[in-house]
C-alpha positions in Angstrom: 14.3 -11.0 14.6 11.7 -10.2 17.4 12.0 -6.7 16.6 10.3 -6.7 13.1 7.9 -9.0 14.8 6.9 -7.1 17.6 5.7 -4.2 15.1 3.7 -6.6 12.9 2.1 -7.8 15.9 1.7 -4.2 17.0 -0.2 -3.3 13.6 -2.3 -6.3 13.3 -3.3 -5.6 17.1 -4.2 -2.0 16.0 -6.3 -2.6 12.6 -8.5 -5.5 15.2 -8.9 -2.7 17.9 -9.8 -0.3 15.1 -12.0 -2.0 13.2 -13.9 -3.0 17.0 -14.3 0.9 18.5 -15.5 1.7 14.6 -17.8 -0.7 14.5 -19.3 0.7 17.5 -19.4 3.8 16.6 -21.7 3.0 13.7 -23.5 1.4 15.8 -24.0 4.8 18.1 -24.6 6.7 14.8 -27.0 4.5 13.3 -29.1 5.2 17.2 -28.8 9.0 16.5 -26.9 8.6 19.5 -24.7 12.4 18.4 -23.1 15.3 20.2 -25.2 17.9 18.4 -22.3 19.9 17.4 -20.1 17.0 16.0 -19.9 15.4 12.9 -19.0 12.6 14.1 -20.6 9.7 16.4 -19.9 10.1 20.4 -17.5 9.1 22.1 -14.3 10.0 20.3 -12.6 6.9 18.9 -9.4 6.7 20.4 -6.5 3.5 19.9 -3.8 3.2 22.3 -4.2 7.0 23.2 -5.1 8.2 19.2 -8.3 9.4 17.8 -8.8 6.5 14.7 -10.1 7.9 11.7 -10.5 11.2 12.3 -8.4 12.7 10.2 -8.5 13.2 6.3 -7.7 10.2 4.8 -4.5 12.1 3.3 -3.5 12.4 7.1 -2.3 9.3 7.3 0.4 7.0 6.0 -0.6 3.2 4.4 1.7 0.2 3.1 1.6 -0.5 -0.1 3.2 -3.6 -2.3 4.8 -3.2 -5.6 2.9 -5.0 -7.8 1.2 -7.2 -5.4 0.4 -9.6 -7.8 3.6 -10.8 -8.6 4.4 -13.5 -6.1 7.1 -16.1 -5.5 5.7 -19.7 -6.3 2.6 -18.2 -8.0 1.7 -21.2 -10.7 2.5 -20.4 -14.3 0.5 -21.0 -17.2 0.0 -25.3 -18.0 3.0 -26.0 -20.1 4.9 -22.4 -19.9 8.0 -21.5 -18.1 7.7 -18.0 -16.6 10.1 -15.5 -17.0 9.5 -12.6 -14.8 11.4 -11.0 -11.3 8.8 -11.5 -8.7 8.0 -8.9 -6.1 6.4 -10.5 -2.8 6.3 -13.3 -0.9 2.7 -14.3 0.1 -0.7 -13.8 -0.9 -2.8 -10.9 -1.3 -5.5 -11.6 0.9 -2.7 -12.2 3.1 -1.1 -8.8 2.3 -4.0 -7.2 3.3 -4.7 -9.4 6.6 -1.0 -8.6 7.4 -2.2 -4.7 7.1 -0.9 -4.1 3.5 -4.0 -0.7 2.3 -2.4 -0.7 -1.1 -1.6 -2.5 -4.3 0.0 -1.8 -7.3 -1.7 -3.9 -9.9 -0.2 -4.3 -13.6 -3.4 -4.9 -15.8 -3.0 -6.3 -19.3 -5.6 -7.5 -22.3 -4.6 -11.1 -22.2 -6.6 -14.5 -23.6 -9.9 -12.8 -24.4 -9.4 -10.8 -20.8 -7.6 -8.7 -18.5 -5.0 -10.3 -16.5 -2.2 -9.4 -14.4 0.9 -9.5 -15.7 4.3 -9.0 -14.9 5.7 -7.8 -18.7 7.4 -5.3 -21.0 6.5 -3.4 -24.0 2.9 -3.2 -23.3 1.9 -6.4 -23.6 1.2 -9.8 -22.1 2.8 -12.8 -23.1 2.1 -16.1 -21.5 5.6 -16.7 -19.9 4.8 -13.5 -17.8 1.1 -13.8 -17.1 -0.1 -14.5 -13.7 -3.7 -14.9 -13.3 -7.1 -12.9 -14.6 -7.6 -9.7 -12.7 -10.8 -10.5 -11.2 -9.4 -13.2 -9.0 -7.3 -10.7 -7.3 -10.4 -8.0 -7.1 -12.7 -11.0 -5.6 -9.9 -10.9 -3.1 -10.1 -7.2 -2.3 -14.3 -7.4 -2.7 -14.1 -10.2 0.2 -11.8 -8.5 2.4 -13.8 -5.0 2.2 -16.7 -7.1 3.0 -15.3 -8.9 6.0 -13.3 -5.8 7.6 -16.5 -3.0 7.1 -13.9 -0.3 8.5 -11.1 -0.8 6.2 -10.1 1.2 3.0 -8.1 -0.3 0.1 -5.9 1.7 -2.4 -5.2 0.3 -5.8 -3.1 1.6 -8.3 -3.1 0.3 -12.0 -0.4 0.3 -14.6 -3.0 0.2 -17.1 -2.3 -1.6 -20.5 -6.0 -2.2 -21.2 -7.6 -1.4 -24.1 -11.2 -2.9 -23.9 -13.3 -0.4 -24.2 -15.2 0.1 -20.4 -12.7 -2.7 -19.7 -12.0 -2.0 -16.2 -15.1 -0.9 -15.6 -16.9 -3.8 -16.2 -13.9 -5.4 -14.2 -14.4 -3.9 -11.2 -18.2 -4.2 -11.3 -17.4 -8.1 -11.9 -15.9 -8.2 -9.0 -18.4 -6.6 -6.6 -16.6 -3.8 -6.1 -18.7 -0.8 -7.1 -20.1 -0.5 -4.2 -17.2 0.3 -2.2 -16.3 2.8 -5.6 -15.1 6.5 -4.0 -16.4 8.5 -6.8 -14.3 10.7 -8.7 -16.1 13.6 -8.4 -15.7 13.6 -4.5 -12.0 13.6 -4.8 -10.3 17.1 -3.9 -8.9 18.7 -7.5 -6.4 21.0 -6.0 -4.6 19.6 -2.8 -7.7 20.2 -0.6 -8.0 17.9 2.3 -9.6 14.4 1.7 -12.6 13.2 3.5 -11.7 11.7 6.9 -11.2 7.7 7.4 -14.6 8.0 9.5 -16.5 9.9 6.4 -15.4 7.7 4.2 -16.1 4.4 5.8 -19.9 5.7 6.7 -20.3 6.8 3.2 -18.9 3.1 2.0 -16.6 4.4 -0.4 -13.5 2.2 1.2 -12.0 1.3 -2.2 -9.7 4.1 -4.2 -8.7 3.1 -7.9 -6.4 5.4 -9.4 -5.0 4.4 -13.4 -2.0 5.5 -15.5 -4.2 6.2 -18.4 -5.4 9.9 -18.1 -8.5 9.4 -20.9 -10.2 7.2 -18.6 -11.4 9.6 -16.0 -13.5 10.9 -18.4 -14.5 7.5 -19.8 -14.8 5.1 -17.1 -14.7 7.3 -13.9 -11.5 6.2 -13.1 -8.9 8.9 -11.2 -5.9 9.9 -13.3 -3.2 8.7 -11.1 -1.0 11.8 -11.2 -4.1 14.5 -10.9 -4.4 13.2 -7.6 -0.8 11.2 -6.3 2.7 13.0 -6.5 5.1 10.4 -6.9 8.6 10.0 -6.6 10.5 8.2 -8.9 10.6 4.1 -9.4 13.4 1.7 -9.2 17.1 2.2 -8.7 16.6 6.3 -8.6 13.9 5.9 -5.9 16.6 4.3 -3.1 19.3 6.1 -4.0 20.6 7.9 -0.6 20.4 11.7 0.0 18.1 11.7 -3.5 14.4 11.7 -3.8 13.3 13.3 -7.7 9.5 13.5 -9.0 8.3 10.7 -12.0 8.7 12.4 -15.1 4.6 11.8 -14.8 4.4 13.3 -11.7 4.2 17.4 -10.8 7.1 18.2 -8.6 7.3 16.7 -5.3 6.8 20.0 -3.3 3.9 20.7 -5.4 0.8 22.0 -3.2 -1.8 20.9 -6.3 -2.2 17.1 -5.3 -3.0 15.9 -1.4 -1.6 12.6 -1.4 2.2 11.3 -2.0 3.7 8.2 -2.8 7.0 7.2 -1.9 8.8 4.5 -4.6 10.8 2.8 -2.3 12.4 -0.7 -3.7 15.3 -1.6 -6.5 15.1 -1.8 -10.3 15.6 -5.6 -9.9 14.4 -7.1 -6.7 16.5 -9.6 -4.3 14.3 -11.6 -1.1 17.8 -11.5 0.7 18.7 -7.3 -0.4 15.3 -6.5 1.3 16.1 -6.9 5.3 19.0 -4.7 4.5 17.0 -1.9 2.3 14.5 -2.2 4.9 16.5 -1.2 7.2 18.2 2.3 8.6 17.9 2.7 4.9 14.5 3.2 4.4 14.0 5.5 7.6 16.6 8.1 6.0 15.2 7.7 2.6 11.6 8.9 4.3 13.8 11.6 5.6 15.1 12.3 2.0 11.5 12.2 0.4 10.0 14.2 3.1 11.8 17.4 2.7 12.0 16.9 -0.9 8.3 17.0 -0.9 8.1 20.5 0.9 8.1 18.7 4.2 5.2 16.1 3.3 5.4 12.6 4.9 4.2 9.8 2.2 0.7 8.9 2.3 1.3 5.6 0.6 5.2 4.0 0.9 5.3 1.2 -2.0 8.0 -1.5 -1.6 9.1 -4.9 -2.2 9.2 -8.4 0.2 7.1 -6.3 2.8 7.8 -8.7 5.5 11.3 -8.7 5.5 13.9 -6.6 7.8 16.8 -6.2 9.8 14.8 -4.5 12.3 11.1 -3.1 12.7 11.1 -2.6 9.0 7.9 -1.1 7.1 5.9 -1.6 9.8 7.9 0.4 12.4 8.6 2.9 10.2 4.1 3.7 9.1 4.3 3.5 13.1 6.3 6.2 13.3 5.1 8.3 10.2 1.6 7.9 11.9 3.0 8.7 15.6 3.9 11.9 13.8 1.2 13.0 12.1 -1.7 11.8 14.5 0.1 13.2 18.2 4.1 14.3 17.4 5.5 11.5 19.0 7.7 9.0 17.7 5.1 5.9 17.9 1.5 5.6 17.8 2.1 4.0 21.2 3.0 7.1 23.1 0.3 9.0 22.3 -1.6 10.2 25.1 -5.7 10.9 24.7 -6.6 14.5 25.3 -2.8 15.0 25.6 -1.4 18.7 23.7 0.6 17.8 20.4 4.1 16.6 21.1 3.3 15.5 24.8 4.2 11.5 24.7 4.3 8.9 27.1 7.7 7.3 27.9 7.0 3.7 26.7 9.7 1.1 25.8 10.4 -0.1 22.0 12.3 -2.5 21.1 15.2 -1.0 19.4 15.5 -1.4 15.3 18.7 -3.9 15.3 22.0 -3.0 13.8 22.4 -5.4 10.2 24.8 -8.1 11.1 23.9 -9.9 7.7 21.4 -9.7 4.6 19.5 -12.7 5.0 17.7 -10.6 8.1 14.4 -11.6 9.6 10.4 -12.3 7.9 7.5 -11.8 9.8 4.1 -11.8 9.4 1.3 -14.5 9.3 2.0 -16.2 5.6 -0.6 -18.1 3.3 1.9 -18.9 0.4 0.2 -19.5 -3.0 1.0 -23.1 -2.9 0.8 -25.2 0.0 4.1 -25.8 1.6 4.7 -27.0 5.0 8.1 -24.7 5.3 9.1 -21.1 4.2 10.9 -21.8 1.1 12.1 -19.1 -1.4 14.0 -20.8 -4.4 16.7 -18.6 -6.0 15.5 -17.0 -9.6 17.8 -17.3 -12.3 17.9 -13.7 -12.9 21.7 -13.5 -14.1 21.0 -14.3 -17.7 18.1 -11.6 -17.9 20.6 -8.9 -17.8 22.1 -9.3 -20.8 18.0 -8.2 -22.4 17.4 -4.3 -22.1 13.5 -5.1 -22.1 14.0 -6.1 -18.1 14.6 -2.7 -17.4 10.9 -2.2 -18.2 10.0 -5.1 -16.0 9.0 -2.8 -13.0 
């Protein structure tokens, strides 16, 4: 529906203006060309009426996809059948390109590696293995380098046992130079660098793991030292309901800066996604935001991003973002130099009611096979029920 695509459009539109008024700014700061008492280069950078990036980075609110890796149509192993739900629709560089800042990355040893898998109990088989790791990291590595003003968020379930394994992954890849250290990241709820500090600093890429002994060892962040989380799966979009992990501290806890808002089904259906994506997900932001002492997510994870009955994701990081940056309902109506809560009257398309479940998909797709129509084959996922082991496949 031309709703949902008016507000990808409307984010794609704001990450090119962004990335333009940054760039020049580090031009102007690599001249010395400062206010003397800012920390920041002159002139303020300001987007459709917003100052860009001049907030801590835990200001702000960024899509993320549920394990981003696992996409419809993504080859299989020669010779293997896989057996696996799958979470998204298009690529990851095309995630990102589409304004995805997140990923949720299962890593597995695999074949003498670490892949990305899809699996249960720990470990990879080859009917749900997608690919080695690195091919998705040289993904991330080229976007960071093409899009100098962007940051990148990934999150591991981490089922790696290689000793410095991931960190001689990541380094691999080419992505140690864009490392935030762990040593810069706030311990006790503090404020986060802002977007601008971070991007002139070049640390653009967060890693955060499941496995708490690798901070120490590898410099990797302990997920839930820094994240608060709510919980995964079927509990995560139940209405009027929003409870903590059993990994995380408490929702309203004031010890960790950034939240993370679980927002997608224990078993994932394209066609349930326009409808969950819906009114749905606004009032479950609701939900998680007072359940969180009145904190809007940082990072909302869900499934088939694209998809809606309405604005969708996007409309709804729009709004989240309107909020935060200027009090007003869209990033739109925010007026430069304007007092908090003083928006412009601007018209929006209004979300649409759901009239069906099939919905509408937007965004600019590179599928990971070449096909010359959108075409999303049903999953034999009936059978699979009957296992209890699926209930781990999240």
């Amino acid at each position: 529906m031309e709703t949902a695509r008016f507000w990808i459009h409307v984010h794609r539109l704001q990450i090119v203006v962004q990335a333009f008024i940054v760039e020049t700014a580090l031009l102007w700061a690599r001249l010395n060309l400062f206010v003397p008492e800012a920390k920041l280069p002159y002139p303020l950078l300001f987007v459709f009426g917003w100052q860009i990036g001049g907030l801590p980075f835990n200001k702000y609110s960024w899509l993320v996809t549920h394990n981003s890796f696992s996409i419809v149509d993504a080859p299989s192993l020669p010779g293997v059948q896989r057996l696996t739900f799958y979470n998204q629709e298009d690529t990851v560089t095309n995630q990102l390109m589409n304004g995805v800042r997140g990923l949720m990355l299962d890593m597995y040893d695999f074949d003498g590696d670490i892949w990305l898998c899809h699996s249960f109990r720990g470990q990879c088989f080859n009917f749900t293995a997608f690919q080695p790791a690195i091919n998705t990291l040289r993904e991330v590595e080229a976007f960071l380098t093409q899009n100098p003003t962007e940051i990148v968020t990934i999150i591991i379930e981490d089922y790696v046992h290689t000793p410095k394994g991931l960190t001689t992954l990541f380094t691999n890849a080419g992505l140690d130079k864009y490392w935030f250290p762990v040593a810069k990241m706030p311990k006790k709820g503090e404020d986060w660098p802002t977007v601008n500090e971070m991007v002139q600093a070049n640390h653009r890429l967060l890693v955060f793991t499941s496995v708490a002994s690798k901070e120490a060892e590898e410099g990797i962040a302990y997920q839930w030292k820094y994240i608060l989380e709510n919980e995964a799966g079927d509990p995560g979009v139940k209405p009027g309901s929003c409870p903590n992990r059993k990994e995380s501290r408490p929702l309203n806890s004031k010890s960790a800066s950034l939240f993370l808002m679980n927002y997608f089904p224990t078993f994932p259906v394209e066609d349930e996604a326009c409808k969950e994506h819906s009114a749905l997900l606004a009032d479950m932001i609701g939900t998680c935001y007072k359940a969180a002492g009145i904190m809007m997510p940082n990072f909302l994870a869900v499934n088939f991003y694209m998809r809606s009955d309405g604005g969708g994701v996007f409309y709804d990081l729009d709004s989240m973002n309107g909020q935060r940056l200027c009090g007003c309902s869209t990033i739109a109506a925010c007026q430069a130099g304007a007092p908090f809560g003083s928006c412009k009257n601007i018209s929006i398309p209004t979300t649409s009611p759901i009239t069906n479940t099939a919905g509408s998909f937007s965004g600019s797709v590179q599928f990971s096979k070449s096909a010359s129509t959108v075409y999303f084959p049903n999953r034999l996922v009936v059978g699979l029920f009957s296992f209890p082991w699926i209930m781990l496949l999240l």
